[in-house]
SEMARNU-456233 format. One record per residue (C-alpha): residue number from 1; x, y, z. Coordinates in nm, 3 decimals, m for minus. Example, Ala and Ser with C-alpha at 12.3 -4.5 7.8 and 13.67 -1.06 7.14 Angstrom:
BEGIN
NODE num      xx      yy      zz
NODE   1   1.230  m0.450   0.780
NODE   2   1.367  m0.106   0.714
***
This chain:
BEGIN
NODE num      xx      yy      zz
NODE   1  m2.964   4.039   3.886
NODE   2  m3.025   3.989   3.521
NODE   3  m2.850   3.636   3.386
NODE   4  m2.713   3.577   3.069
NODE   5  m2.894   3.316   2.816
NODE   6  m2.628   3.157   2.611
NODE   7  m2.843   2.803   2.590
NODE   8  m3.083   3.000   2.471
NODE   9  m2.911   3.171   2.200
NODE  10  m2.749   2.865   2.096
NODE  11  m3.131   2.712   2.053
NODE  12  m3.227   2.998   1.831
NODE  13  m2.901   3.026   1.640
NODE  14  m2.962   2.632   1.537
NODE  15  m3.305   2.695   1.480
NODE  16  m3.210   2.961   1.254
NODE  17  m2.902   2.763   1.100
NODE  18  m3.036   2.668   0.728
NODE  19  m2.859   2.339   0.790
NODE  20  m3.108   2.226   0.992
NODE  21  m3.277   1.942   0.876
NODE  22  m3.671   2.061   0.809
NODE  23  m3.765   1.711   0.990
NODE  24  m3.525   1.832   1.316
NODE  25  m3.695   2.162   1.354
NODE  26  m3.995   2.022   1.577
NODE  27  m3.733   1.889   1.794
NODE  28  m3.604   2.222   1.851
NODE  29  m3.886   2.417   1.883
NODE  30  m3.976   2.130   2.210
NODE  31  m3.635   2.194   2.336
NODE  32  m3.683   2.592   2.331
NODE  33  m4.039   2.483   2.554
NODE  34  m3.829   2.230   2.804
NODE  35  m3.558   2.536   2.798
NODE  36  m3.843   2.779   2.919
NODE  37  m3.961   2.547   3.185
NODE  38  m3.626   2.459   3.320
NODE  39  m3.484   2.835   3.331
NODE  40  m3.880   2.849   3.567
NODE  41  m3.829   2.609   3.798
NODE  42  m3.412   2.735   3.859
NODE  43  m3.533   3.028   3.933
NODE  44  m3.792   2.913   4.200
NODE  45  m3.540   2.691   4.369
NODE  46  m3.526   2.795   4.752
NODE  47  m3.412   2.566   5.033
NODE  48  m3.311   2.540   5.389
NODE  49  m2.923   2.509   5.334
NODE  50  m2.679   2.565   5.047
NODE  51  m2.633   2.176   5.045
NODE  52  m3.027   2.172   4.936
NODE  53  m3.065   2.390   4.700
NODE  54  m2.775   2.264   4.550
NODE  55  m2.928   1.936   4.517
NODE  56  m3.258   2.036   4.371
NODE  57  m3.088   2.292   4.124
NODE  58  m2.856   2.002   3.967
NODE  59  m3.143   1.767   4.002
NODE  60  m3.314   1.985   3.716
NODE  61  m2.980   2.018   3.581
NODE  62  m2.962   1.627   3.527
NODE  63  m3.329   1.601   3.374
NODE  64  m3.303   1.874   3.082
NODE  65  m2.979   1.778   2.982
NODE  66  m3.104   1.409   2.955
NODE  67  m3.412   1.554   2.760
NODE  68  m3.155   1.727   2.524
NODE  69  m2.863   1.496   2.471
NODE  70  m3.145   1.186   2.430
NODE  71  m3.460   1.286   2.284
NODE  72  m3.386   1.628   2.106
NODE  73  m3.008   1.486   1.943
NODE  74  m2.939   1.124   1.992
NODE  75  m3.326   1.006   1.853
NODE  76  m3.298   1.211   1.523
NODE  77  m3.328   1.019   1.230
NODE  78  m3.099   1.284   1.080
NODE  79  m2.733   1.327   1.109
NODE  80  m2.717   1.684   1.166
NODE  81  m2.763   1.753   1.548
NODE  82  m2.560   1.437   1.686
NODE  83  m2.274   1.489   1.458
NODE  84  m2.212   1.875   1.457
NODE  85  m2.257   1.920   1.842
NODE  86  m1.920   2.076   1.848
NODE  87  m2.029   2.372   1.621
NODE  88  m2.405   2.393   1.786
NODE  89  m2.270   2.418   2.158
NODE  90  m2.623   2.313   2.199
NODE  91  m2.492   2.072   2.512
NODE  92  m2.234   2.292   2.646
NODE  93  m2.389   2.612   2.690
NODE  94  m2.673   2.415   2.933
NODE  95  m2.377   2.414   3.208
NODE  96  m2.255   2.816   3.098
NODE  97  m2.628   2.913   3.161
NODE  98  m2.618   2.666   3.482
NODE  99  m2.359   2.800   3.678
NODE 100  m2.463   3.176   3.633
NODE 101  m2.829   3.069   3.823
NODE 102  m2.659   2.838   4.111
NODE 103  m2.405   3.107   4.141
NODE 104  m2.649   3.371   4.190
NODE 105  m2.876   3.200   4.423
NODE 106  m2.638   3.019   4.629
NODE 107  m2.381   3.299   4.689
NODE 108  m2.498   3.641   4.594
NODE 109  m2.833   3.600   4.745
NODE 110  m2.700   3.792   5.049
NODE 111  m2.447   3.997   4.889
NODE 112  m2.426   4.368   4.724
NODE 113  m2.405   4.233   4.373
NODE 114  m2.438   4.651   4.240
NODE 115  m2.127   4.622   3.928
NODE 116  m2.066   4.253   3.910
NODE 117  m2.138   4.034   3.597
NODE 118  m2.194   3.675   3.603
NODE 119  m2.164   3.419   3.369
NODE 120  m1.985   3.439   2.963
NODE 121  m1.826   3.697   2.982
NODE 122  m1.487   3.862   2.743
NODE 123  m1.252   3.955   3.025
NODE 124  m0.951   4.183   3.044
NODE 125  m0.617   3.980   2.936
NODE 126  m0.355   4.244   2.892
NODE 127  m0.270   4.592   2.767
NODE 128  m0.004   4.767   2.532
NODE 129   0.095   5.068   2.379
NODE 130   0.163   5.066   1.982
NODE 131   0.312   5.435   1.949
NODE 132   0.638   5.569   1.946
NODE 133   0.814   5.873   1.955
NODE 134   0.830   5.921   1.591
NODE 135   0.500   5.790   1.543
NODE 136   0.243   5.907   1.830
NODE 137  m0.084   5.782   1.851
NODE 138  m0.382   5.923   2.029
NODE 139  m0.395   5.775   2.429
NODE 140  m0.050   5.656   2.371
NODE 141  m0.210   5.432   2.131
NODE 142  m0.391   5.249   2.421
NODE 143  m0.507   4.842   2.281
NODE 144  m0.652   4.613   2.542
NODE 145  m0.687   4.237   2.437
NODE 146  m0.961   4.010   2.583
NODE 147  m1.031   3.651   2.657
NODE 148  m1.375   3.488   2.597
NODE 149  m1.395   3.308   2.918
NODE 150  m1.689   3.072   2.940
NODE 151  m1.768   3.199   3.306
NODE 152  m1.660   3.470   3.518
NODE 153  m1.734   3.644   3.808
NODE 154  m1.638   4.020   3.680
NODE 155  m1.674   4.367   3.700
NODE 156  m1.631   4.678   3.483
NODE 157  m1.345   4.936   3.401
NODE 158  m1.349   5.222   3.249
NODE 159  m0.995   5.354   3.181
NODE 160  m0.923   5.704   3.005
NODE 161  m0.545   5.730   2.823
NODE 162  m0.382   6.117   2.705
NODE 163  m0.042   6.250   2.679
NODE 164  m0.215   6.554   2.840
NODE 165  m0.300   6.580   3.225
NODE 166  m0.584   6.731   3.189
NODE 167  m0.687   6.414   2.922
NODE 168  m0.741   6.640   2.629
NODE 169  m0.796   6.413   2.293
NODE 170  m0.771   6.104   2.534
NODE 171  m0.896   5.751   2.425
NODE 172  m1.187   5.599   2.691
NODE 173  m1.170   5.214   2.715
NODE 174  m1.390   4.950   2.867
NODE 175  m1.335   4.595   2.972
NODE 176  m1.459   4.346   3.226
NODE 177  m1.178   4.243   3.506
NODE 178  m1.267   3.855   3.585
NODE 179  m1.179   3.768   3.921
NODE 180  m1.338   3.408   3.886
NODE 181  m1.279   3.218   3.567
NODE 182  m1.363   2.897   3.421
NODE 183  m1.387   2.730   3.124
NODE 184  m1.616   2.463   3.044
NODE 185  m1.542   2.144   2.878
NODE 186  m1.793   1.845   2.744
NODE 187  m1.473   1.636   2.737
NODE 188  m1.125   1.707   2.883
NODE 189  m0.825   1.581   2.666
NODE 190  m0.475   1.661   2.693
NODE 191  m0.488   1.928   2.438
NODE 192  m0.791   2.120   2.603
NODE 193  m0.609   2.094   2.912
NODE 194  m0.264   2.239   2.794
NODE 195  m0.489   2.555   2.599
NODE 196  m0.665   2.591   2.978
NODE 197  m0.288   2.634   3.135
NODE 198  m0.212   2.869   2.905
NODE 199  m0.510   3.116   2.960
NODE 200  m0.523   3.041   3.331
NODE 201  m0.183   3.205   3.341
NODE 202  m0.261   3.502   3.104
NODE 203  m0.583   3.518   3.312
NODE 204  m0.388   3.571   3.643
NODE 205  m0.103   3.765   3.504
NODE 206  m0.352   3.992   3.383
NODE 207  m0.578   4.012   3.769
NODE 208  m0.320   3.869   4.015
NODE 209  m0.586   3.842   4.241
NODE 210  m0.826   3.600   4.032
NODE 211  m0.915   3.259   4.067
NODE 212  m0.930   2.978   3.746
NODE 213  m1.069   2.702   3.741
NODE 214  m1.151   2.369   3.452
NODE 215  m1.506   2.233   3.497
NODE 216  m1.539   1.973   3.291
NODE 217  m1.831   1.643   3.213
NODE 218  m1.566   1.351   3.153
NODE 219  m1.253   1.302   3.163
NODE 220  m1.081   1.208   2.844
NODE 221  m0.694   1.201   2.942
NODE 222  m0.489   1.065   3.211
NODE 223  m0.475   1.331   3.491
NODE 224  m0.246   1.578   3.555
NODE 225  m0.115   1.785   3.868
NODE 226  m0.214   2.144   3.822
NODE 227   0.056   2.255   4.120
NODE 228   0.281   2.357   3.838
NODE 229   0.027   2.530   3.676
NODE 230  m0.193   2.842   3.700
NODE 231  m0.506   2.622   3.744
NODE 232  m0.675   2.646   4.052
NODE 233  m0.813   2.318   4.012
NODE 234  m0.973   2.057   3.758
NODE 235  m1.336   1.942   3.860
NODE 236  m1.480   1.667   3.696
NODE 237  m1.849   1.692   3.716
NODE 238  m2.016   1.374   3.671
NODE 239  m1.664   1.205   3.828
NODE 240  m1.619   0.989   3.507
NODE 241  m1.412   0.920   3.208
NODE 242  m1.577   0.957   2.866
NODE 243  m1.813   0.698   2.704
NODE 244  m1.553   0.473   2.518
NODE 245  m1.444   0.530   2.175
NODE 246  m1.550   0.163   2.012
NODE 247  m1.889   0.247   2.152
NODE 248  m1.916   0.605   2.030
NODE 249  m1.779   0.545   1.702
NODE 250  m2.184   0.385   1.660
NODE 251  m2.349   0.693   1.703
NODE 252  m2.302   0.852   1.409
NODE 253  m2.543   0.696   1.182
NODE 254  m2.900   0.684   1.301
NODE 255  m2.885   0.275   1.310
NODE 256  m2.593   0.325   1.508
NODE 257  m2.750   0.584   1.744
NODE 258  m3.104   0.358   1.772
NODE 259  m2.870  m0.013   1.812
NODE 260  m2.698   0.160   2.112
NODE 261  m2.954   0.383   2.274
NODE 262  m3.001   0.193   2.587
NODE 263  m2.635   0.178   2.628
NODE 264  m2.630   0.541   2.583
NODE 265  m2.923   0.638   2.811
NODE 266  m2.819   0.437   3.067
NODE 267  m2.488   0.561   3.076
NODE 268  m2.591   0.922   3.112
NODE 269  m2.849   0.771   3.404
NODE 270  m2.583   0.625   3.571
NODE 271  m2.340   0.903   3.543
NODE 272  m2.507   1.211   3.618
NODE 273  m2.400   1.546   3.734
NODE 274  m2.279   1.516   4.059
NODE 275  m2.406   1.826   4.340
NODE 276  m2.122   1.715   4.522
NODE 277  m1.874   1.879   4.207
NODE 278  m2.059   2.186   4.211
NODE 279  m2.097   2.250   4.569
NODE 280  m1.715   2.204   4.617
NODE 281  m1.699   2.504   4.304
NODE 282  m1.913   2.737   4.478
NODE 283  m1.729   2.669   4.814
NODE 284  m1.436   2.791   4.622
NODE 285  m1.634   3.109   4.490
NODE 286  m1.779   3.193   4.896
NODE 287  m1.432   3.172   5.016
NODE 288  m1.323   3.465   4.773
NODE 289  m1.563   3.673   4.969
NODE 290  m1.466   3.584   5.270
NODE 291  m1.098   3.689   5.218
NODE 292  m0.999   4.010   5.368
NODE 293  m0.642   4.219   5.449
NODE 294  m0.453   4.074   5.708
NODE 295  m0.411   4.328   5.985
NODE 296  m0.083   4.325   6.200
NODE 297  m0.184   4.278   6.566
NODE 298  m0.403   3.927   6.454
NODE 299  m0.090   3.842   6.201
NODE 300   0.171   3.888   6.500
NODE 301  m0.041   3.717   6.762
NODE 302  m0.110   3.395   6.495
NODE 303   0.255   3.455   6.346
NODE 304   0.214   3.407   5.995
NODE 305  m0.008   3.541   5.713
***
C-alpha cells in the first residue's frame, strides 16, 4: 500500500519557502536525512503482538520528533522556524504521516486493502443541486463539497448525474467517502474543539456510518464531554496539558529559547507520546472491521441488537 508523505512535503515546501533564513537551511536539509531514516526503520517495524509493534513504532515516533522540535527549531539562532510553526506544519504533519504507517501495519496487514486510502485525505461532506426549472444545468447541476480531514480511512466514488436515463450529457464526479476521520491537533483549545464538533457532525451526516475522532499532543482547555457531540472521542496523546504560557512566552527570542532549553527538553522527555493513546485509537479502527449485520436468529436468541 503506497502512504502518503505530508512531513515530507512540508520539509521541502520550507526548504523552498524564500523566508527561510540562509543560516536555517542546513538544519533542514539534516531533518530531510533524519526524515529518510525514520520513514526506514517504520517501515521495518515487525513484532510478536500489536502491543509491540506499537511500542517500537511510537518509540521512533518519540525520537524524531525530539530531533525536530529541539535541534532542527528550538536551537536556531533565527526566529523563523520556532515562531512560524503554525504556517510550516513542520511538527504536525510528523503525527499525519505517523498514523498512516501504524495504521497500515497494525491493522491492514491482514486485510484486503484493494480501494482504500489512508492517511490526508479531502473527503465527501455533502451534495446539492444548483438548477432549476427555468434555469437547467447539465447533471442537474451536480456540486459536491469536501472536507480536508487530516486522516481518514476512505474509499472512492465515482457518481454519474443526467436528466436522461440512458446518462446522455451527464456530469461524472469523484470523491473519497471517509469512514474514519480525525483531525490532528499540536494543542487543543476550546476553539479547536468547538470547529472539531462542527465537522464531526457534517462528517457523519454526510457517511452515517463513519467514525471521528480528535487526536491531539496537549491539552490546552478544560475538558469537555463529547456525549452531546458527534465526536467519537478526544485522545490526548502524550496525556498532558500544554507547556505553560509564562514559560513559553521565552521562546521566542533565541536568548529566550537557549535560557530555557533544559526546561524545554526535559519537558518533551518527560512527556512523550504515549503507545498506550495510540493503541486505544487503533483498537477503535479494528473494531470497525469487526462489525457486521446483525442476523435475526442470534438477535432473538441474545434479545437485543
Amino acid at each position: 500500500m503506497k502512504l502518503p508523505t505530508p512531513h515530507l512535503e512540508k520539509l521541502q515546501a520550507t526548504l523552498a519557502n524564500e523566508k527561510l533564513p540562509p543560516e536555517d537551511a542546513p538544519a533542514i536539509e539534516a531533518a530531510m536525512v533524519g526524515y529518510r531514516d525514520w520513514v526506514q526503520k517504520l517501515r521495518n517495524v515487525k513484532g510478536a503482538s500489536i502491543e509491540a509493534i506499537v511500542n517500537k513504532m511510537v518509540a521512533l515516533l518519540n525520537e524524531y520528533r525530539l530531533f525536530l522540535d529541539v535541534e532542527v527549531i528550538f536551537d536556531r539562532e533565527a526566529d523563523f522556524l520556532y515562531r512560524q510553526k503554525g504556517q510550516t506544519k513542520l511538527d504536525n504533519s510528523v503525527l499525519e504521516e505517523f498514523l498512516p504507517h501504524l495504521v497500515a501495519n497494525c491493522v491492514m496487514q491482514t486485510r484486503h486493502t484493494t480501494g482504500i486510502s489512508i492517511g490526508p485525505n479531502t473527503t465527501f461532506s455533502s451534495i446539492y443541486f444548483a438548477s432549476s426549472l427555468d434555469a437547467p444545468a447539465k447533471g442537474g447541476g451536480i456540486t459536491v463539497r469536501t472536507k480536508d480531514q487530516d486522516f481518514a480511512i476512505g474509499k472512492a466514488l465515482y457518481i454519474k448525474a443526467s436528466h436522461d436515463k440512458d446518462f446522455k450529457n451527464a456530469t461524472n464526479k469523484a470523491f473519497y467517502l471517509g469512514y474514519v476521520c480525525a483531525e490532528c491537533k499540536t494543542n487543543l483549545d476550546k476553539t479547536m474543539f468547538q470547529e472539531a464538533v462542527a465537522t464531526a457532525h457534517d462528517t457523519k451526516a454526510a457517511v452515517t456510518g463513519s467514525k471521528y475522532y480528535l487526536l491531539c499532543e496537549w491539552l490546552d482547555m478544560v475538558p469537555q464531554s463529547t456525549a452531546p457531540t458527534d465526536i467519537d472521542e478526544v485522545i490526548i496523546l502524550r496525556k498532558q496539558k500544554r507547556l505553560s504560557s509564562n514559560i513559553r512566552a521565552n521562546f521566542g527570542t533565541h536568548a529566550g529559547r537557549k535560557a530555557g532549553r533544559e526546561k524545554f527538553l526535559e519537558f518533551l522527555q518527560e512527556n512523550p507520546f504515549n503507545p498506550e493513546m495510540f493503541l486505544r485509537f487503533l483498537n477503535h479502527i479494528t473494531a470497525l472491521f469487526g462489525a457486521e449485520e446483525p442476523e435475526e436468529t442470534n438477535v432473538l436468541k441474545q434479545g437485543y441488537f
